[in-house]
TORZA-668182 format. One record per residue (C-alpha): x, y, z. Coordinates in steps of 0.02 Angstrom, whole numbers, plus 50000, padded with zeros to 5 digits. Each point is the difference from the previous one (the first is absolute). Example, Ala and Ser with C-alpha at 12.3 -4.5 7.8 and 13.67 -1.06 7.14 Angstrom:
2
506154977550390;500695017249967;
This chain:
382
500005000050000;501425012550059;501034995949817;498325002149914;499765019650083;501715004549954;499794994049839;498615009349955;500795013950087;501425000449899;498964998149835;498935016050066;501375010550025;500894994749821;498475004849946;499885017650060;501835001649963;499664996249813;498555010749998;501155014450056;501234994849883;498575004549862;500055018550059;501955003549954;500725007949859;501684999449969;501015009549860;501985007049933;500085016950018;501315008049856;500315017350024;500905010549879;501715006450030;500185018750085;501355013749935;500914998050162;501644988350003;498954989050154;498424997449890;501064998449795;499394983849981;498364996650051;498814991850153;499354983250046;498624995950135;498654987150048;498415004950032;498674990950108;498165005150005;498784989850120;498275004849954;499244993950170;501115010350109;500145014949874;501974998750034;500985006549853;501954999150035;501685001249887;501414989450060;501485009149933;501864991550021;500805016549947;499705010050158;501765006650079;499955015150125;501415014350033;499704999450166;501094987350010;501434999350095;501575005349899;498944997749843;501195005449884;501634992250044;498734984449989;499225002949813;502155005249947;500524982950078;498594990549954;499364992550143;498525011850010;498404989650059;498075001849916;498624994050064;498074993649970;498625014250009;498354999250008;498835015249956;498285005549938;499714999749804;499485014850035;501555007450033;500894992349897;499255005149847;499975019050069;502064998450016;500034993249835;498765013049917;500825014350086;501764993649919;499334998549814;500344980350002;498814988449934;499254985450066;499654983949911;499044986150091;499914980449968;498624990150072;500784981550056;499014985649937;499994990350174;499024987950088;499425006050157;501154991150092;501425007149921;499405017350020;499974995050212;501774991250000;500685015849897;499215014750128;500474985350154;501815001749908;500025020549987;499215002450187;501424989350063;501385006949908;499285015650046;500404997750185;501225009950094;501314984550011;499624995349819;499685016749879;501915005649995;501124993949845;501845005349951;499535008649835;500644996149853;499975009249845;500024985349888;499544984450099;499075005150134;498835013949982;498095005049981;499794990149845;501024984850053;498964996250156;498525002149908;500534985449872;500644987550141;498455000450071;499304988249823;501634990850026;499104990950165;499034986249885;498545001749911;500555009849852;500864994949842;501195015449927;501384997249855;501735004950019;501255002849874;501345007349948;499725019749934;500895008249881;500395015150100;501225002950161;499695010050162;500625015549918;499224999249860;498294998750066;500405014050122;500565011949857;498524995249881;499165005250157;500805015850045;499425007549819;500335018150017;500825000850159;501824998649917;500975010850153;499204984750123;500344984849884;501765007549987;500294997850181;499214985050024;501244993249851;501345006450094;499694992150163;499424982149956;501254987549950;500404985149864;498734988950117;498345010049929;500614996449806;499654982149993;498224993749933;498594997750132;498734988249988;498025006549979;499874997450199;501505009950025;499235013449904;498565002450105;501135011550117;498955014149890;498185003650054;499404999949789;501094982849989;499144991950131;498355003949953;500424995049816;500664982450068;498584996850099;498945000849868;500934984749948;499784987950171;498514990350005;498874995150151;500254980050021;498405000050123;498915008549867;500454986849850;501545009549957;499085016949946;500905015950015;500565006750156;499735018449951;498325004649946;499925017649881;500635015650059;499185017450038;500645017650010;499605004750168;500965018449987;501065007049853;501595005449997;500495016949961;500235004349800;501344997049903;501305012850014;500175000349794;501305001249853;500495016650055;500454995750195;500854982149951;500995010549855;500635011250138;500394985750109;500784991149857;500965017149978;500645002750166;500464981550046;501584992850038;500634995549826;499545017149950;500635008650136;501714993050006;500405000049777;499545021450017;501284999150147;501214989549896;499855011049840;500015015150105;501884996550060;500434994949852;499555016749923;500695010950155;501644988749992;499975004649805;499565019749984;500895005050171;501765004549999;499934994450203;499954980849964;501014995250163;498525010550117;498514993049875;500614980750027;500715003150182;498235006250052;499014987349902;501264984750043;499855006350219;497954999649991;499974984149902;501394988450127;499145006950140;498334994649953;500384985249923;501134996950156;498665004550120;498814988649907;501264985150019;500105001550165;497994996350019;500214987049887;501174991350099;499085002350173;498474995049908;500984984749952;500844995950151;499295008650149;498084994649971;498884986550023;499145005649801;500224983849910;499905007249811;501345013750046;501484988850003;501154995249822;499805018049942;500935001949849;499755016250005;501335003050107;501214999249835;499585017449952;499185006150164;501404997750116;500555004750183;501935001249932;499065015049868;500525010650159;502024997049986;500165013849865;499105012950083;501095001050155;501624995949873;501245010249958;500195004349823;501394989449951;500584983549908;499054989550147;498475008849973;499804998949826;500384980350018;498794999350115;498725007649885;500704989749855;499734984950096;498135004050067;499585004449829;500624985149900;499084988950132;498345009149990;500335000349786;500354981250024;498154995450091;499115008349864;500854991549854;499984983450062;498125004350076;499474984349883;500844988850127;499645009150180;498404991450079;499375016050015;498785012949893;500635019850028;498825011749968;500245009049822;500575015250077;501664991350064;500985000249833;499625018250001;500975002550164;501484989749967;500205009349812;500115014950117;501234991350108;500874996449852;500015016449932;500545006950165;501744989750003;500325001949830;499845019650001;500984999750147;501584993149906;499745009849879;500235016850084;501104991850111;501835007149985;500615004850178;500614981350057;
């Protein structure tokens, strides 16, 4: 009699369990990216609806706060922690609205007790002991967490081999925001230039949702786990021909061919060669040297895992600060002679360096080149 009652106790509350099961909704949130370095490539979120409570809520994996203790030294060494949110729709589409980013959202084709073990799954993660993560910006982000969470059983996703690498998704990404791209090319290593695999490339919020689209629900006779999308807010207007011309204009590669035809035209017309290249060669080591010198910590001093085997350093080099504090002399100009043929020597043999420099790096080395040779040539006084 007493197994029989908790039997049919058990069945009654599966039952009302189910039932509320029924009431969920659960969707991928894709959000646009902002104009701001923090926000350049775009948003994912889940969002969970339960129609008998009224409860709306976005769990968001890409929450970090500023409050935190010593949060920069954290975010430059790379052990800088996020965590698991949870806020109102509500809010969350007011941020979003208020920043000119879009929002994109997925329905997930689940049964209803998938749609329970996923918000059981969120709500625990979610706890104080459980919501914090070591962030990072490849493997272990917003996106990332969002995609393990179909890697528990029950869904069937395909991945192979892209054609593309890390960087190359990043810049395709990055569009007309050459002066960040440039950066970003500067600080990651050889270990983002090999290909990824379409689960790899689901670091990216647009990537992720594309993918999904792909996995299939092995509880609802394989169908598709992501049902059709739905503009939810739009993202602010395209800037145009005319802005992306400009930013085209004033970019990197731009930027540094005007300054290498511009010494090469003050080094021609002016009659003061030795002050034109001594001015031009003393900006250039120092911030090339400066720059090597944040390559290296970035390298060596930091937990950043895609920072390391920068080849970079061949051109953009701590020892770019020797001449500036040199003498002028015979050890100076061997010095220079020596930096310069090594930083030459990465770009011509490029083909066979496990690493991808941005297009603007030729640019700066020519310079470097130009610098040493105009420097022996108005060289007379050792």
């Amino acid at each position: 009699m007493m197994k029989r009652t908790i039997l049919t106790l058990l069945a009654l509350l599966a039952a009302v369990g189910l039932r509320a099961s029924d009431s969920l909704s659960v969707s991928l949130l894709t959000c646009s990216p902002g104009r701001d370095a923090a926000s350049s490539f775009g948003h994912s979120a889940i969002r969970i609806t339960d129609s008998t409570t009224g409860r709306d809520l976005v769990f968001n994996y890409g929450t970090y706060s500023f409050k935190e203790p010593h949060f920069l030294l954290k975010f430059l060494r790379g052990n800088l922690n996020y965590c698991l949110s949870i806020s109102h729709f509500s809010s969350f589409k007011r941020s979003y609205e208020n920043a000119g980013r879009g929002i994109i959202e997925q329905p997930l084709n689940l049964t209803p007790a998938q749609k329970a073990d996923i918000r059981l799954f969120l709500m625990e993660n979610a706890r104080e002991e459980n919501r914090y993560y070591r962030y990072d910006f490849l493997q272990d982000n917003c996106a990332t967490r969002i995609r393990d969470i179909f890697h528990r059983g029950g869904f069937t996703g395909r991945d192979t081999l892209t054609e593309k690498t890390y960087r190359e998704e990043l810049t395709d990404l990055a569009g007309d925001r050459r002066w960040m791209m440039f950066g970003i090319d500067l600080l990651l290593g050889a270990r983002v230039d090999r290909r990824i695999t379409s689960d790899e490339a689901m670091f990216l919020p647009h990537i992720l949702s594309r993918n999904l689209a792909y996995y299939t629900n092995d509880l609802m006779d394989g169908g598709p786990l992501l049902a059709s999308a739905r503009t939810i807010t739009e993202p602010a207007p395209d800037p145009g021909k005319l802005a992306r011309a400009v930013s085209k204009a004033t970019g990197p590669f731009a930027v540094f061919t005007i300054l290498l035809l511009l010494y090469l035209a003050i080094f021609i017309k002016t009659s003061r060669k030795w002050k034109a290249m001594s001015i031009f060669s003393t900006v250039i080591y120092s911030v090339l040297g400066a720059g090597g010198i944040i390559l290296t910590l970035m390298w060596a001093a930091t937990e950043h895992l895609w920072t390391a085997a920068n080849w970079n350093l061949l051109w953009m080099n701590p020892l770019m600060l020797l001449p500036v504090f040199m003498r002028n002399g015979v050890a100076k100009n061997l010095t220079i002679d020596i930096l310069t043929a090594i930083a030459a020597l990465g770009i011509v043999f490029s083909w066979v360096i496990p690493q991808t420099f941005h297009p603007a790096v030729p640019v700066i080395v020519l310079l470097l080149v130009l610098l040493a040779l105009s420097r022996r040539s108005i060289y007379r006084k050792y």
